[in-house]
N, C-alpha and C positions, 0 to 999 in steps of 0.2 A: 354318828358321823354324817355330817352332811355334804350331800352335792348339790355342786354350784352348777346350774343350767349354760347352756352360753346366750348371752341376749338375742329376743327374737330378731332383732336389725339386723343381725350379722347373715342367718339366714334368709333374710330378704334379700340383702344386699348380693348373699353369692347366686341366688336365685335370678337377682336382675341381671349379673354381671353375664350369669350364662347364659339367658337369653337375648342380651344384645348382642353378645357373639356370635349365637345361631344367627339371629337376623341379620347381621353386618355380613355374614359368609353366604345367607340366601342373597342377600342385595348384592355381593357380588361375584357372585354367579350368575345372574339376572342380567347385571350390567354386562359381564363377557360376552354371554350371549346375543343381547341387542348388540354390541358393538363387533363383533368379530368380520362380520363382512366388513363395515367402514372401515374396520383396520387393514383388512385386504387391498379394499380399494384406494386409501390412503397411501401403502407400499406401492401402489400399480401407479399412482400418481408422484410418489418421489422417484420412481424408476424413470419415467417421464420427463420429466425436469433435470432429472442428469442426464437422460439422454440428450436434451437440447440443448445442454451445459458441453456436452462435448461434440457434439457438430459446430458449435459456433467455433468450439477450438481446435476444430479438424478432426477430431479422436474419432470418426467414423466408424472407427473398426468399434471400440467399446460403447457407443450410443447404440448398436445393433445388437450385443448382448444386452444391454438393458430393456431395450424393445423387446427381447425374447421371455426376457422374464416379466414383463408388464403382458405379454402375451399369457404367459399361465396363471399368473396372478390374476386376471382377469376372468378365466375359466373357474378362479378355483373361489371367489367371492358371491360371485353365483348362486352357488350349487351350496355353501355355506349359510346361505341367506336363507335359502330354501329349506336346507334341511333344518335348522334351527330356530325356524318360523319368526325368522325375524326382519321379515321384509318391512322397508318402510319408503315414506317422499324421500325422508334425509337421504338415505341410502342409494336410491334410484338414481337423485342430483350428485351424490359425490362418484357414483361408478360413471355414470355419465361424461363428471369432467374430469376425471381419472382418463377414460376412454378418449376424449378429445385432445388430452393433454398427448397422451403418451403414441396415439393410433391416427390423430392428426396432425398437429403441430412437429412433434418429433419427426415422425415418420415424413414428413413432407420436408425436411432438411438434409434428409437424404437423398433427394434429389439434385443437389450442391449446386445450387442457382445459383448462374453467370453474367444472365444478362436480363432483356425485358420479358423474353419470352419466357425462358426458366423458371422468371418468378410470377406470373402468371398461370403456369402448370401448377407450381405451388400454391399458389392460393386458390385454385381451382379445385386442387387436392382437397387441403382443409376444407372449402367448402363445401365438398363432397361429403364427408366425412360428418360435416356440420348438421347437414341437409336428414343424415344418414340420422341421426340419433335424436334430433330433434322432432324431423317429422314424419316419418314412416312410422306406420303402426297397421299390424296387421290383423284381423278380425278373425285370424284363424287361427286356433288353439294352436302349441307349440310350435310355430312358425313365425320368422321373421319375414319383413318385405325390404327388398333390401340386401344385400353381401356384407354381413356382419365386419365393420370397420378392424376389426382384428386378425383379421386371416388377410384380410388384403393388406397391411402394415407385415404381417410372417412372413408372406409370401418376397415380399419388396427386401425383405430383411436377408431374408434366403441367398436372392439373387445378390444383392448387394453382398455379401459373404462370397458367394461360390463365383463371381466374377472381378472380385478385386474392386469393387465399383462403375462398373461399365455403365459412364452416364448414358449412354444411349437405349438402353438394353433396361435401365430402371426408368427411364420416362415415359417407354412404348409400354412397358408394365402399368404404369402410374397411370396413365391415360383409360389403359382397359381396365385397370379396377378401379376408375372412377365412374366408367359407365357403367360397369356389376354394381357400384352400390348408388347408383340414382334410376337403374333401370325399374326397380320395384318389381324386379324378380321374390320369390318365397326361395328360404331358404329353413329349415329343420332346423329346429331347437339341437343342438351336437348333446348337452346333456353330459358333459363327457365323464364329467365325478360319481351320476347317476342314476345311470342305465347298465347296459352292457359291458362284463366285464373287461374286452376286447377294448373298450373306450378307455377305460382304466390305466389298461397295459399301457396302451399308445402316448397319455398322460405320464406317466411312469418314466416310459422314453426318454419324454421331452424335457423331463427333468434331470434324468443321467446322460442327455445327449447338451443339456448347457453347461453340467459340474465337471463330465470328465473326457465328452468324445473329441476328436479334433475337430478344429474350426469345417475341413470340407464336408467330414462326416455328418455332425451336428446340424450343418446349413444344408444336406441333401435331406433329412429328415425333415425337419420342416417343411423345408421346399414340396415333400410329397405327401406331406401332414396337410396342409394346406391347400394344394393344389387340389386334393382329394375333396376336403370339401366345397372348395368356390367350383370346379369345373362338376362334378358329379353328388352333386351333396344329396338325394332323396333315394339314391341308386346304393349309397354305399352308408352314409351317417345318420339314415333314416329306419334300416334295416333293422329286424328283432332279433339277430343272432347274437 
């Protein structure tokens, strides 16, 4: 009796088919990798652009949640980038104008310019902001020079929540943290994904304090989220406990 062999192509064939499988699932793997921060900072920049989508259409109240979350989003591409060693230019340019979008532009419509002066505070703002990410750099390891554009847009976000809008009360804000971030003060790497797990928790918060706390709660979090680090930042976010 004879056996019929099966032709050797067939086994080539399932031998190619399974290693372009492997390879198509290393490549993408590889790909999520490189891309998962730009996908971060991509979210932090459509967060952005609806924020300004609904200032123009008064929705003040919901362009401030979206600031919030372009605020963690922002923390959390970071520390993604880093830990996945996949920093790169592309990546630095799109957090960049992720950041400008949503921590300049946005943020500075919430100042609800009325007249000449208003908008003047306003473009003074952005230009802060501008000033702030293009050209400070700082020669000291884990340290910024500068009031990182994100906590002063929390901070504005805060008030703007916990006062109903008190135009007065967000432009004397707007003013001081336009001279924290062109004074070229150092400010501490926050780190907050990681370092210390106390960073974590506080991150943790920020995210159960936009999904489920009430608007006062939520916006006094931040408010003291923030305020902690732009007025005490090497006293309290610089600390090894």
């Amino acid at each position: 009796m004879w056996m019929v062999s099966p032709p050797v192509g067939i086994f080539q064939y399932t031998k190619k088919l399974f290693l372009s499988k492997q390879v198509g699932r290393v490549q993408a793997l590889e790909s999520v990798r490189k891309n998962a921060a730009n996908a971060l900072s991509m979210a932090n920049l459509i967060m952005g652009l609806s924020s300004i989508l609904c200032s123009l259409n008064r929705q003040y109240h919901h362009s401030c949640w979206l600031l919030l979350g372009g605020f963690l989003l922002d923390l959390a591409d970071g520390a993604v980038a880093r830990q996945l060693n996949a920093c790169s230019a592309l990546g630095a340019k799109m957090d960049d104008f992720a950041d400008f979008t949503s921590f300049g532009l946005a943020t500075a419509l919430l100042l609800q310019t009325q007249g000449v002066l208003d908008g003047l505070l306003a473009i003074a703002y952005v230009l802060a902001v501008f000033t702030r990410l293009c050209f400070f750099s700082s020669e000291i390891p884990f340290t910024y020079r500068g009031l990182p554009c994100p906590y002063a847009s929390s901070l504005l976000v805060s008030i703007f929540l916990l006062t109903g809008g008190n135009v007065t009360l967000l432009r004397v804000t707007a003013i001081v943290m336009i001279l924290f971030m062109v004074d070229q003060g150092f400010y501490p790497h926050d780190k907050v994904l990681e370092s210390q797990l106390w960073k974590k928790v506080i991150y943790a918060g920020g995210i159960v304090a936009v999904l489920l706390l009430p608007t006062t709660v939520a916006s006094m979090y931040y408010l003291a989220w923030s305020a902690s680090y732009i007025f005490s930042p090497f006293a309290i976010w610089s600390c090894k406990a």
